[in-house]
N, C-alpha and C positions, 0 to 999 in steps of 0.2 A: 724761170731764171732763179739761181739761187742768190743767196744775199753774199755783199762781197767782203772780205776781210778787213778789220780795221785796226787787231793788234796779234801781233808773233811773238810770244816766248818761245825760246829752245828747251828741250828735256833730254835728259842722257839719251844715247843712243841712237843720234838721230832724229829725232821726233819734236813736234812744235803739237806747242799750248793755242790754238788758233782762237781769236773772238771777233766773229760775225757782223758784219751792221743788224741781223736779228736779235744778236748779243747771245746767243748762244754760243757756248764753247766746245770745240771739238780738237781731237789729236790725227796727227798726220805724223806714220811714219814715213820717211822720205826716203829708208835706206835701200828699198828695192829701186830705185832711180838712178841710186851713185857709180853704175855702172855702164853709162848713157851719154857720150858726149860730155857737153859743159860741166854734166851733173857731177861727173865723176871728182871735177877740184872740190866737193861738198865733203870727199872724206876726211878732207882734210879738217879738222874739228874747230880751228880758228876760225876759217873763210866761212864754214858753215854756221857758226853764232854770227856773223855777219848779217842774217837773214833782218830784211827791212819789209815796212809794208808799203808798194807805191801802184797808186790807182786800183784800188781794193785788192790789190793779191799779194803775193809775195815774191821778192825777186834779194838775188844776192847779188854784190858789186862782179863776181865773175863774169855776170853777164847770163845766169838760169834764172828762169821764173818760170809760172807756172798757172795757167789761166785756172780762176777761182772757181769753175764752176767743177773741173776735173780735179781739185782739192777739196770740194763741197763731197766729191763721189769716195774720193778714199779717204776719207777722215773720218773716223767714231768720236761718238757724242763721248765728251769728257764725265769719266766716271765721277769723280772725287771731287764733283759742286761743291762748292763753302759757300754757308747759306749768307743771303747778302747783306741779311742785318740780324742781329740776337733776337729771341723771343722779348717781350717786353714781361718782368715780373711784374 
């Protein structure tokens, strides 16, 4: 089972900053979706920063969500880590 999502930032173009209960961060672009049903009110770029976390996944008040485990599968590991604390001089 993968670990389940516990924060969503959005990134241009679609795409979410995702952080894990592992705490790892991964990106999910979402725009191959927005052509799918519910998904498709997603292009709309308001509704889609609407993106909330509830019961470790992600879901938007239109009523799409998206079971964490098939977001665990298309998401890549967030390139551009900022390390979490400075070196000590």
């Amino acid at each position: 089972m993968s670990p389940r999502i516990k924060d969503a930032q959005c990134l241009d173009d679609h795409k979410l900053l995702l952080t894990f209960t592992s705490m790892e961060r991964r990106v999910l672009d979402v725009s191959p979706f927005l052509s799918f049903g519910v998904f498709q009110k997603l292009r709309d770029v308001e509704m889609f920063r609407e993106v909330r976390v509830g019961f470790g996944t992600i879901e938007w008040p239109c009523g799409a969500d998206l079971d964490p485990e098939f977001v665990w599968g298309k998401s890549v590991p967030f390139a551009n880590e900022i390390p979490a604390r400075l070196p000590s001089t």
